[in-house]
BATORDREN-408674 format. One line per 8 residues: number of its first residue (from 0); for each residue y, x, z of C-alpha. Coordinates in steps of 0.001 Angstrom, whole numbers, m for minus. Layout:
% residues N
NUM	Y X Z; ...
This chain:
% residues 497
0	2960 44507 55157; 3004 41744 52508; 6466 41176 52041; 6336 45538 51419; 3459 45249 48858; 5232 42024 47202; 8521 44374 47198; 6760 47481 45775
8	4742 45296 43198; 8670 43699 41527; 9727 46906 41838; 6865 48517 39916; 7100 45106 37067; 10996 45843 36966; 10682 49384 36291; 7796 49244 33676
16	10062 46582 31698; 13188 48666 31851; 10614 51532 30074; 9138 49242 27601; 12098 48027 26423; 13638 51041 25705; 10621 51795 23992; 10882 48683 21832
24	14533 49427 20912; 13729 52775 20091; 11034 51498 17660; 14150 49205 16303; 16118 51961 15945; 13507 53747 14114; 12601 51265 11868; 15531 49934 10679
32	17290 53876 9870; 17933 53579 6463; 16429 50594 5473; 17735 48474 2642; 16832 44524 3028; 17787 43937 m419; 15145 46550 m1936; 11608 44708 m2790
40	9389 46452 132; 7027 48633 m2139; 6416 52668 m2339; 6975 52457 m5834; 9036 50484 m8202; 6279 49857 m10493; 4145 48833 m7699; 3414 44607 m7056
48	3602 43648 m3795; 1223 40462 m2827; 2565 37797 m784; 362 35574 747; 1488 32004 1449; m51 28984 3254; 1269 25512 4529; 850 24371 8405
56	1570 20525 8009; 2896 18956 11324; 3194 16274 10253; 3998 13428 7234; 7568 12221 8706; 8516 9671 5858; 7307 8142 2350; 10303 6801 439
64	8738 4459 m1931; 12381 3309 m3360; 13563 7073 m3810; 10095 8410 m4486; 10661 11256 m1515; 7927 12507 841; 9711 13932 3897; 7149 16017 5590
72	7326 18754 8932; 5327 22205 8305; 5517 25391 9018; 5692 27911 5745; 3440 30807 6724; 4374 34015 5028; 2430 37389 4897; 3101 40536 3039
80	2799 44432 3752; 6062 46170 4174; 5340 50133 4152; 8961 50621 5460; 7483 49177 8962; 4493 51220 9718; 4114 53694 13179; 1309 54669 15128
88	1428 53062 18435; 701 55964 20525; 4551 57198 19734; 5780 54164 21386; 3991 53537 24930; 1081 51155 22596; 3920 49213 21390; 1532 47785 18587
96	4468 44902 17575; 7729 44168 17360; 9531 40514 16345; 12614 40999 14047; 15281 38476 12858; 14541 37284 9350; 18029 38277 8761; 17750 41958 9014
104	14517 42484 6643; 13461 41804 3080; 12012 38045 2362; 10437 37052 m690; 12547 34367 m2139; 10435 31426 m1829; 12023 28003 m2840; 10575 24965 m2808
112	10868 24097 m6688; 10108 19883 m6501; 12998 20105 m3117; 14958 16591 m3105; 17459 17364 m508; 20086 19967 m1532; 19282 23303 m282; 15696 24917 m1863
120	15549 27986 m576; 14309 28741 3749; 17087 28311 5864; 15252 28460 9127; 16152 31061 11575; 12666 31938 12921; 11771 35179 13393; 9038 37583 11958
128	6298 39074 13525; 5825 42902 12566; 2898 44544 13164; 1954 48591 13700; 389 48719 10116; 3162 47307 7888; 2283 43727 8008; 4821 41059 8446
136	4376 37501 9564; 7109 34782 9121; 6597 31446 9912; 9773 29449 9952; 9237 25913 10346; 11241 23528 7533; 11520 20045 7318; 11043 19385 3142
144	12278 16324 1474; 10006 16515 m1697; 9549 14731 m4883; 6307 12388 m5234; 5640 10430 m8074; 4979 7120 m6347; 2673 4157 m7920; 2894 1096 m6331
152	410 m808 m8383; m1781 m1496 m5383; 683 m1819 m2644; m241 m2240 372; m3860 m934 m241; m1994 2096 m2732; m3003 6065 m2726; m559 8528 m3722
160	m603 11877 m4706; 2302 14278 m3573; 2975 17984 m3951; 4745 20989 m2519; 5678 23418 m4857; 6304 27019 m3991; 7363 30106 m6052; 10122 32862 m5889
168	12744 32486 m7999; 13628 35293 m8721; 10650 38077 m8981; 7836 37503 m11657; 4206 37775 m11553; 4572 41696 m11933; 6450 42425 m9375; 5633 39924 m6609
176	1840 38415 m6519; 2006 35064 m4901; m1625 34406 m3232; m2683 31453 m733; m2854 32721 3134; m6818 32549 4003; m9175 33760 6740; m11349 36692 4741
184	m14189 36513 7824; m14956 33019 7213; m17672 31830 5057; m15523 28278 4194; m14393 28340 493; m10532 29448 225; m7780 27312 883; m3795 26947 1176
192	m3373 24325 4154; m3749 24243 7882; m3759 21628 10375; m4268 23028 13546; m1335 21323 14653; m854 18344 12681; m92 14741 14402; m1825 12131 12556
200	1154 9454 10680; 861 6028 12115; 1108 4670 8600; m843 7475 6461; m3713 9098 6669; m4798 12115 4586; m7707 11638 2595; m7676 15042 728
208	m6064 18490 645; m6081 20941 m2056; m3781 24242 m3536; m3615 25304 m7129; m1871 28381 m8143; m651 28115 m11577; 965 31094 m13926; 4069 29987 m16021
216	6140 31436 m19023; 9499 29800 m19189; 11215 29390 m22310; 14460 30753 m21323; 13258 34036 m20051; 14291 37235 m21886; 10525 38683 m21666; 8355 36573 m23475
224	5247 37851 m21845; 6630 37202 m18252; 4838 35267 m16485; 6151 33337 m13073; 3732 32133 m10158; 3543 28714 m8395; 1548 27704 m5449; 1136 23829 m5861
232	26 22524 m2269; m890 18462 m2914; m1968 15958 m721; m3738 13058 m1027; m3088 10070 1591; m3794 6566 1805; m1745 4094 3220; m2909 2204 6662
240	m2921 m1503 5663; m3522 m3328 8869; m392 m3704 9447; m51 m5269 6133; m3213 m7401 5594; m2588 m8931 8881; 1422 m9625 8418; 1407 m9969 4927
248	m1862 m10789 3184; m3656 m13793 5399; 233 m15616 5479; 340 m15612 1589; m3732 m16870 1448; m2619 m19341 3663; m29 m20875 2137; m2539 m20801 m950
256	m4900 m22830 1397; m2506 m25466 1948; m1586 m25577 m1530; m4989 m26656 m2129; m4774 m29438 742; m2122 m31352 m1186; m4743 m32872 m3146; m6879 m33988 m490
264	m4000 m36021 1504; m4224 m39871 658; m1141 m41208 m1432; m468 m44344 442; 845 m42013 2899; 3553 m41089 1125; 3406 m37755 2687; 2097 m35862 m686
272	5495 m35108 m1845; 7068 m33985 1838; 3894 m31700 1918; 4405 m30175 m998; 8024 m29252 m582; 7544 m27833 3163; 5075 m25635 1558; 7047 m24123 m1202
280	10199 m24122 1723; 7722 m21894 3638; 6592 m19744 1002; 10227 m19247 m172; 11215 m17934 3401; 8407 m15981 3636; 9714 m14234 331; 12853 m13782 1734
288	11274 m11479 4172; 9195 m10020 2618; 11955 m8522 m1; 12485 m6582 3064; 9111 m4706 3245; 8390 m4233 m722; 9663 m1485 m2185; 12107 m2400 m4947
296	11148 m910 m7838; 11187 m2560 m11438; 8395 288 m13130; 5001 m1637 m12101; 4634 m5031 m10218; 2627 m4206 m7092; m755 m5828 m6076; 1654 m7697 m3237
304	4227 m9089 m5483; 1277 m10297 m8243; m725 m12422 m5668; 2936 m13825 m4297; 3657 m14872 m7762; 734 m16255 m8582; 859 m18272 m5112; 4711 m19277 m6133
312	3078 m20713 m9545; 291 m22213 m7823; 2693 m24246 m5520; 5064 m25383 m8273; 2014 m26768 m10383; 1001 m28339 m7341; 4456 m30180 m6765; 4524 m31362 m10518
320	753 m32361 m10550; 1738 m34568 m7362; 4687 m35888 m8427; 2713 m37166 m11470; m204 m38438 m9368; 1923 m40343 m6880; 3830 m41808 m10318; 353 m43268 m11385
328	m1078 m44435 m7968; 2083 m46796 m7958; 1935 m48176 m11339; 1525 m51885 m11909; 1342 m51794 m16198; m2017 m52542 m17516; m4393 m50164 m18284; m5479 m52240 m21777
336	m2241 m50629 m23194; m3093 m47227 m23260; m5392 m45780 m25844; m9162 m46405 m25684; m10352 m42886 m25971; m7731 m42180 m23246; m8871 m44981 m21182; m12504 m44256 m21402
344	m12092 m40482 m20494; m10139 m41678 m17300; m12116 m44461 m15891; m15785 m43715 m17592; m16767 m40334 m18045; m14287 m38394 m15925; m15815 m40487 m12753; m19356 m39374 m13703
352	m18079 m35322 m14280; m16722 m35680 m10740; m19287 m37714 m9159; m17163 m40621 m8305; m17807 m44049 m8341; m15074 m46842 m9152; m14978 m49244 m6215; m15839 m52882 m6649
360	m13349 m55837 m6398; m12868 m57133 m2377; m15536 m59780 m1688; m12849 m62655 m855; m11353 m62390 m4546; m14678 m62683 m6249; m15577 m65668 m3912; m12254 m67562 m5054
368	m12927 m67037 m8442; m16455 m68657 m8450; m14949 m71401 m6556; m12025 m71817 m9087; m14524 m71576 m11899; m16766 m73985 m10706; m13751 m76564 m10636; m11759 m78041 m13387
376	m8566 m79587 m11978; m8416 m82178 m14074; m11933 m83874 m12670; m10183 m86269 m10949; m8905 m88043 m13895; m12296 m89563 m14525; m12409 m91574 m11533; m10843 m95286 m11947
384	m7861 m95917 m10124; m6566 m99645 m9506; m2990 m99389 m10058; m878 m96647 m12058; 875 m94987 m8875; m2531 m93488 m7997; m2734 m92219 m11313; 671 m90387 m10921
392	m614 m89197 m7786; m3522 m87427 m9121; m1777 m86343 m11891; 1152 m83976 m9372; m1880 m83176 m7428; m4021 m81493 m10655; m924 m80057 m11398; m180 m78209 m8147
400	m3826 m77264 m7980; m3839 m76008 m11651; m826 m74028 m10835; m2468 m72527 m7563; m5574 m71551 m9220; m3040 m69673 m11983; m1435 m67696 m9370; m4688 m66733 m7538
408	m6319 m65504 m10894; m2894 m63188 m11552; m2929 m62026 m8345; m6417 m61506 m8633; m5599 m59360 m12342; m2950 m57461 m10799; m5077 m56355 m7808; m7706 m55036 m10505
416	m4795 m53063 m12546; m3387 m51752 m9168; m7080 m50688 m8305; m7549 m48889 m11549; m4325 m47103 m10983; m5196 m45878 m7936; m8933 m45201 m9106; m7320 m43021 m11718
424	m4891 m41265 m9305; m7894 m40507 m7027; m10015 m39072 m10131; m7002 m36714 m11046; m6771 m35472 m6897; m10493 m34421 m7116; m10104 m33100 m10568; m7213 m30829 m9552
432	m8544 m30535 m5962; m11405 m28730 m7763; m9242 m26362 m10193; m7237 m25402 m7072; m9600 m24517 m5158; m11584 m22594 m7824; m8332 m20865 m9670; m6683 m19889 m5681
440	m10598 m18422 m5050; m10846 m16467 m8060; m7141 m15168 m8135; m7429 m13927 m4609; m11080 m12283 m5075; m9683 m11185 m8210; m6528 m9715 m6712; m8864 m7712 m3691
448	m11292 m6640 m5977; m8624 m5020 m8215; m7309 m2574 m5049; m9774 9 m5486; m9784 1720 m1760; m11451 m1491 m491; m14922 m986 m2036; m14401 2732 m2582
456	m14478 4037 850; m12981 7433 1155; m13479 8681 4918; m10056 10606 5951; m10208 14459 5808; m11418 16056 9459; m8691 18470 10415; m10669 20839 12339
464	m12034 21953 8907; m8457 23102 7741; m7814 25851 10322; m6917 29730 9105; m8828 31098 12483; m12085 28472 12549; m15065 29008 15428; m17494 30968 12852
472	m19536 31357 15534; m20330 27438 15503; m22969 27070 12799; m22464 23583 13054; m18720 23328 12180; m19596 25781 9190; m22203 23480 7873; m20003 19995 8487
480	m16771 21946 6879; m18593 23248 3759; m20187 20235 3036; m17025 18008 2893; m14776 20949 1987; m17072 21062 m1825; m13903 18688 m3533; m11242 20924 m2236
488	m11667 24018 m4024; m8848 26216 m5307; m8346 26780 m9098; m6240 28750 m10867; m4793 27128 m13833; m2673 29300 m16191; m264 27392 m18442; 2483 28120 m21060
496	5774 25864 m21971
């Protein structure tokens, strides 16, 4: 009894098909008798036919920051009334529908008029959607390569501005009315875009969407008073920059860091130099990759490349500041030879800027010196000697000791001029141990504070307030979506060239 009733029911299905198609390609029939695709769709010829246009962004494929191209997915929605495709359904079984090839009908000639990739116009092969009363849907999904003026003055942390612009190129503003595609039931202010289906960019997010319709006159049209229609769509995103603080930034601030640490390693280790080289080594590689990642472009120095230079400099300095320091730690000339005022700054006031103190001579070498001083060699020459050989004796011996106490007291003044060497070598590591740290801390609060979106917080836009068809039943998602929707009015800006 099933299997009869299952039998019966795919029977029935098969049956009502075979009727409703023939119904449907009678309605074809119908509709296209006599109908001329390349005739604008109107009653009469003095009539304006409105198209209404909106943008269903998939998604943000691609920002070319070299070529200055925004490759994005969407969906071009079209709707206009065609009075060439109206019936009442009862004729046709309720057929209240009917999808058509885009080939076969009339389209308004929409082109995309900022396109970067060869062919403007709609090539997609999508059909419409025609309803009982005229109305025709077509929604062929394109893949645009557009021009976007791209600044890169605050790479990585950078927002840029980039536009779709649509208008027919061949029908003016009297005969074809180019309007943006809204929902008339909803309460939300107007707008061109929709993202009920968009997939968020793992590098951008969109921080605001808005449409401007603008009226032109071209120069080189015969009518003066003609007047052509644009629909502008732009949108507003902001590059993700975790990727690029983490990868990028903290590397370059530390190689700044250890910049800095040059001037805190001792010289006798003899390591200064080595240090400094491996660090400008490191930051040169780094460079090398990071030429990969920049975008080469010679209009504007990015935020990036400004701290990188500035951390280049920094390093250089710091070799050529060591280099000198490590020449006047070794020096054995003494210090009476250079100028006083010179001198005084080094060793006298300098110390007392920089809270140093000069260290005192070693214990041992003052105790020798008091000794020596205390003792004239040539004491023993008072005392009487018997015979003349002792005499001699004496004499060799004063002699030797006179020439012992010599060497200790010029071993005992090149110690001191070694000492003040050093002393000043040490008072020019804190002095530029000081001017590192403070000119690395102010160039890289400097260089943050100058990249705008990290103390002006924009929160990204919420996509379920960019829908043609939103819940107006939920009072809630009317009250969220007019309050942050306020910024993205329409306007309609009319303009002459």
């Amino acid at each position: 009894m099933k299997l009869y009733f299952l039998y019966v029911l795919i029977v029935f299905i098969n049956i009502f098909s075979i009727i409703s198609s023939e119904k449907i390609d009678e309605l074809y029939r119908y509709l296209m008798l006599n109908y001329n695709k390349y005739v604008r769709p109107v009653e009469n010829s003095s009539h304006r036919l409105t198209v209404k246009v909106g943008v269903k962004l998939i998604q943000i494929d691609d920002v070319n920051e070299i070529n200055q191209i925004m490759q994005t997915h969407v969906y071009v929605l079209h709707e206009w009334k065609d009075f060439s495709f109206v019936w009442s359904p009862d004729d046709f079984d309720g057929v209240e529908y009917i999808y058509m090839p885009n080939n076969l009908i009339w389209k308004p000639d929409l082109v995309l008029y900022n396109n970067a990739d060869g062919d403007y116009q709609i090539t997609s092969k999508a059909k419409a959607y025609i309803q009982y009363d005229g109305t025709v849907r077509w929604n062929p999904p394109m893949i645009y390569k557009s021009y976007c003026s791209i600044d890169m003055q605050y790479y990585p942390y950078d927002t840029q501005n980039c536009t779709l612009k649509f208008g027919t190129w061949t029908y003016p503003d009297s005969l074809v009315n180019l309007q943006f595609l809204t929902d008339n039931h909803s309460s939300i202010i107007d707008r061109g875009w929709d993202l009920e289906d968009y997939t968020p960019s793992v590098e951008w997010e969109i921080l605001n969407l808005k449409a401007i319709r603008h009226e032109k006159v071209y120069a080189y049209v015969k009518e003066e008073e003609e007047k052509y229609l644009d629909l502008t769509f732009t949108c507003t995103i902001q590059r993700k920059s975790l990727f690029y603080t983490i990868n990028l930034i903290v590397p370059c601030i530390n190689i700044s860091v250890l910049t800095v640490l040059v001037f805190v390693l001792p010289s006798d280790s003899r390591k200064k130099i080595t240090l400094s080289v491996s660090i400008l080594v490191a930051l040169l590689v780094f460079y090398l990759l990071l030429i990969e990642l920049i975008p080469s472009t010679s209009l504007v120095i990015s935020l990036l490349g400004k701290y990188l230079l500035f951390t280049l400099i920094l390093v250089n300095l710091s070799i050529a500041i060591t280099v000198i320091t490590l020449n006047i730690h070794f020096r054995r000339h003494p210090t009476i030879d250079m100028p006083s005022w010179l001198r005084n700054t080094l060793l006298i006031y300098l110390p007392k800027l920089l809270f140093m103190k000069r260290p005192s001579l070693p214990t041992k070498y003052v105790h020798i010196r008091e000794q020596l001083n205390s003792i004239h060699p040539h004491q023993c020459l008072l005392y009487k000697f018997k015979d003349e050989q002792r005499k001699h004796l004496v004499k060799i011996i004063s002699n030797h000791i006179a020439y012992i106490v010599r060497q200790i007291e010029n071993e005992k003044n090149e110690k001191e001029i070694i000492e003040e060497w050093r002393f000043i070598a040490l008072i020019l590591d804190r002095l530029f141990l000081i001017i590192f740290v403070s000119v690395t801390l102010i160039g890289t609060i400097e260089s943050l504070f100058n990249t705008p979106s990290l103390y002006i917080s924009t929160p990204p836009i919420n996509p379920m307030c960019y829908l043609y068809y939103p819940p107006i039943n939920d009072s809630q998602w009317i009250k969220t979506c007019t309050t942050d929707s306020l910024s993205n009015q329409q306007y309609s800006i009319r303009t002459s060239i």
